[in-house]
PLY file of the C-alpha trace (Angstrom):
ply
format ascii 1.0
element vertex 184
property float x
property float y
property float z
element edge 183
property int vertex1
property int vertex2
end_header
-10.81 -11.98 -11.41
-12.37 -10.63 -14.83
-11.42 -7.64 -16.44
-13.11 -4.58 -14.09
-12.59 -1.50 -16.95
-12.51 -3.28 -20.40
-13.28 -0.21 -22.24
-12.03 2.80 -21.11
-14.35 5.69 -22.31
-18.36 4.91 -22.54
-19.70 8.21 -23.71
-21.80 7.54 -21.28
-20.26 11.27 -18.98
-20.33 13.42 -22.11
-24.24 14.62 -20.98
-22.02 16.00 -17.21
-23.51 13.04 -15.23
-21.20 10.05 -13.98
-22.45 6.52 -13.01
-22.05 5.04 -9.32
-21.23 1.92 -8.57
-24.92 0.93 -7.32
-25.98 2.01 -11.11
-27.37 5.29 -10.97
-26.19 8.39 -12.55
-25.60 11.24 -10.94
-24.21 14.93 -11.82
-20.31 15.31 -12.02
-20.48 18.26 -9.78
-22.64 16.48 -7.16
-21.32 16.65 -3.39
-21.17 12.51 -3.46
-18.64 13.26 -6.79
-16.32 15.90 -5.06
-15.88 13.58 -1.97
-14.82 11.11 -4.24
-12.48 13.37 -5.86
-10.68 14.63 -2.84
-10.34 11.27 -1.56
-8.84 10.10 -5.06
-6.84 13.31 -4.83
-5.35 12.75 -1.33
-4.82 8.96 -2.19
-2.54 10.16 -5.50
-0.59 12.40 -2.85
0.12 9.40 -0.65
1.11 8.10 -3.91
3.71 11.11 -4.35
4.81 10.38 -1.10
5.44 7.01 -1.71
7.98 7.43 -4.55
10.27 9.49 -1.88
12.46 8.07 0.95
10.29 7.72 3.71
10.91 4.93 6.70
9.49 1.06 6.03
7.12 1.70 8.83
5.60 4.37 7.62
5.80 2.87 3.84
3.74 0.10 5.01
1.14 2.54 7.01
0.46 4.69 3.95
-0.15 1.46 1.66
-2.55 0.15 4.58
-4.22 4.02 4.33
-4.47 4.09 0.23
-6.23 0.72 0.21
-8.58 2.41 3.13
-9.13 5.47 1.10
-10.34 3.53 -1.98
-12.67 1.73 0.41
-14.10 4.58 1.94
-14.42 5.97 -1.76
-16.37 2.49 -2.69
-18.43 3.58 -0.09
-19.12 6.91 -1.49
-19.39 5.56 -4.60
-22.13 2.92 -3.83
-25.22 4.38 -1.42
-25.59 2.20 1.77
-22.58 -0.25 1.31
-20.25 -0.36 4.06
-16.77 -1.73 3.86
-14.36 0.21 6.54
-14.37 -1.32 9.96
-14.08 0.62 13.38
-10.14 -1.45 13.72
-8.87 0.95 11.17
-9.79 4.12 13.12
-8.08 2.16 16.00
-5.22 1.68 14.10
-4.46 4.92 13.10
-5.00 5.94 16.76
-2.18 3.65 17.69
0.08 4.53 14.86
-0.29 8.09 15.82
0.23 6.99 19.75
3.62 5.17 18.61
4.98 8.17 16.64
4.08 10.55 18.75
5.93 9.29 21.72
8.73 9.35 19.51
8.70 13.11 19.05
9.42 16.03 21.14
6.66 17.81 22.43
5.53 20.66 20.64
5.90 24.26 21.71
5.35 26.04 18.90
3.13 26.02 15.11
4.89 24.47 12.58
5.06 25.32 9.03
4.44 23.02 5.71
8.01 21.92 5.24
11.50 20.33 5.69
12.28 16.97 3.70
10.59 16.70 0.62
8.63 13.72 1.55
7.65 15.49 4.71
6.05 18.33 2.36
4.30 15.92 0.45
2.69 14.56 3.51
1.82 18.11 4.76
0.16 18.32 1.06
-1.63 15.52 2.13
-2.87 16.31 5.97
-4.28 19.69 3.98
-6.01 17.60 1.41
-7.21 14.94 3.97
-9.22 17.82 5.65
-11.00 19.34 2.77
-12.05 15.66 1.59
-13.05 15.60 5.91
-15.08 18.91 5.10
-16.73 17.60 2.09
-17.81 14.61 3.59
-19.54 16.12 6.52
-20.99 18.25 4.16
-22.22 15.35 2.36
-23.39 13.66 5.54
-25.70 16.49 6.09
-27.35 15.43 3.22
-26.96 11.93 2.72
-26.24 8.88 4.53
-22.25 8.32 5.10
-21.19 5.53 7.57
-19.81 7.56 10.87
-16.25 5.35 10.73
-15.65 7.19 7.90
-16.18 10.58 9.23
-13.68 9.29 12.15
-11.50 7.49 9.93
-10.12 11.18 7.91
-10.69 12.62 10.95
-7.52 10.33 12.47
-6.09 10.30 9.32
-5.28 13.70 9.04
-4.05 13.99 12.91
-1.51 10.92 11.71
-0.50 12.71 8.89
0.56 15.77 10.87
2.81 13.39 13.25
3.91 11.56 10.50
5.52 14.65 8.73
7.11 15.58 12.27
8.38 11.70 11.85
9.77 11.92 8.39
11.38 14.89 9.20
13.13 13.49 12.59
14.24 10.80 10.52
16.00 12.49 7.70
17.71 14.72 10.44
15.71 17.98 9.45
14.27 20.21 11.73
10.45 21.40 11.50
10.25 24.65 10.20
8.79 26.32 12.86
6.10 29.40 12.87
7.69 32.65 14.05
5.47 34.95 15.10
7.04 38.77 14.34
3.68 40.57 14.99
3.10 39.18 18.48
0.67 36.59 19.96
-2.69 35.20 18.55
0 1
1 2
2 3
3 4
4 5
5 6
6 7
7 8
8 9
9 10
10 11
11 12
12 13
13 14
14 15
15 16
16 17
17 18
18 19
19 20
20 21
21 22
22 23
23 24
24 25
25 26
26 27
27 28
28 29
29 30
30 31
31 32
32 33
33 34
34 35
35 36
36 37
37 38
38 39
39 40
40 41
41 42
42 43
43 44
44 45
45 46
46 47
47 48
48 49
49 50
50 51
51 52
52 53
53 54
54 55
55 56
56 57
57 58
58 59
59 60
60 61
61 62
62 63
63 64
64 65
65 66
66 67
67 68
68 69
69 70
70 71
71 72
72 73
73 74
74 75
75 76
76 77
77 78
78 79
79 80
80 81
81 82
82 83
83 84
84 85
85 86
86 87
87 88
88 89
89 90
90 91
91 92
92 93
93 94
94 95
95 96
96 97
97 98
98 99
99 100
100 101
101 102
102 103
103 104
104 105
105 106
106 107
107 108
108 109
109 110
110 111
111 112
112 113
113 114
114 115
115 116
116 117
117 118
118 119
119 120
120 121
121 122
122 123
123 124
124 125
125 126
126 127
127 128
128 129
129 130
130 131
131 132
132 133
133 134
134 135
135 136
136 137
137 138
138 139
139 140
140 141
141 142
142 143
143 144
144 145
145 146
146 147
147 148
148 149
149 150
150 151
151 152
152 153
153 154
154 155
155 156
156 157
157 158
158 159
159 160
160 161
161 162
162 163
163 164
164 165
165 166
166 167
167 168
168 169
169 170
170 171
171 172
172 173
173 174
174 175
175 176
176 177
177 178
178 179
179 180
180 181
181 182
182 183
C-alpha cells in the first residue's frame, strides 16, 4: 500500500470548506462533517477505553467496533459508497445477548460510573447517541445506508451492557439512581 496522507496540511480548508473522499468540497460545519466528527469522536473514546483494563472479550469487540466506526465514517465521507454489512448489526445483537445474560436484571437507573474504564464507556454510549442523532438528522437530508442508522443504534445499547460488564468484572457495583424526590 502507498502512502494515503503524504503531506499533512494542503491549505486547501483555510477558505472553511473540507474535501470528501468522492472529491467534492463541502463546508466544515456541514451536517455530513459533524457526523463524521462524532463518529471520530466516539471512536477516540473507544480508544480511551482501550488503554484501561477491560476483559479480552470485550478488548477484541471494541477493536471489531473502531474498525466499523471508520467504515461507517468512509461512508459518510464518500456519497453513495457502502461498506458496513447487515452481520455487524447482528453481531452486536449477539454480543449484547451474551453479556446481558451475564448480568443481573435491572431494577433500577443507573448512573455514569464505577471503574474507570466503565466511565469511559458510559462517555462513549452518550457520544454514540449524539453521532445516532446527527445521522438521522443527516438522513433526512441526504442519503445514509439504513445499516448504519441500526448499526449506532445497537452500538450504543452494547455499550450500556458493556459498562454493566466492566463493572461486574472489576467487582464494582453500578452506581445506582436514587430517587429522593419520588417517582417519575
Amino acid at each position: 500500500m502507498g502512502n494515503r496522507l503524504s503531506k499533512i496540511y494542503t491549505r486547501t480548508g483555510d477558505d472553511g470548506t473540507t474535501g470528501l473522499g468522492d472529491g467534492s468540497r463541502i463546508n466544515k460545519d456541514s451536517l455530513r462533517v459533524e457526523a463524521m466528527g462524532d463518529l471520530d469522536e466516539l471512536n477516540s473514546i473507544i480508544g480511551i477505553m482501550l488503554t484501561e483494563s477491560v476483559p479480552k472479550n470485550l478488548e477484541v469487540i471494541l477493536t471489531h467496533i473502531q474498525h466499523d466506526l471508520f467504515n461507517v465514517g468512509g461512508e459518510i465521507c464518500i456519497p453513495g459508497y457502502v461498506i458496513l454489512q447487515q452481520s455487524r448489526v447482528a453481531d452486536l445483537e449477539e454480543s449484547i445477548d451474551l453479556l446481558n445474560e451475564h448480568l443481573a436484571p435491572l431494577k433500577e437507573f443507573i448512573l455514569p460510573g464505577g471503574a474507570k474504564a466503565a466511565a469511559y464507556c458510559h462517555l462513549a454510549r452518550t457520544v454514540c447517541r449524539r453521532a445516532e442523532r446527527k445521522l438521522v438528522e443527516l438522513h433526512r437530508n441526504e442519503k445514509v445506508t439504513d445499516i448504519s442508522l441500526q448499526y449506532l443504534n445497537r452500538l450504543s445499547d452494547l455499550l450500556f451492557v458493556m459498562c454493566r460488564s466492566i463493572n461486574k468484572e472489576a467487582g464494582i457495583s453500578d452506581v445506582l439512581w436514587k430517587n429522593e424526590h419520588g417517582a417519575i
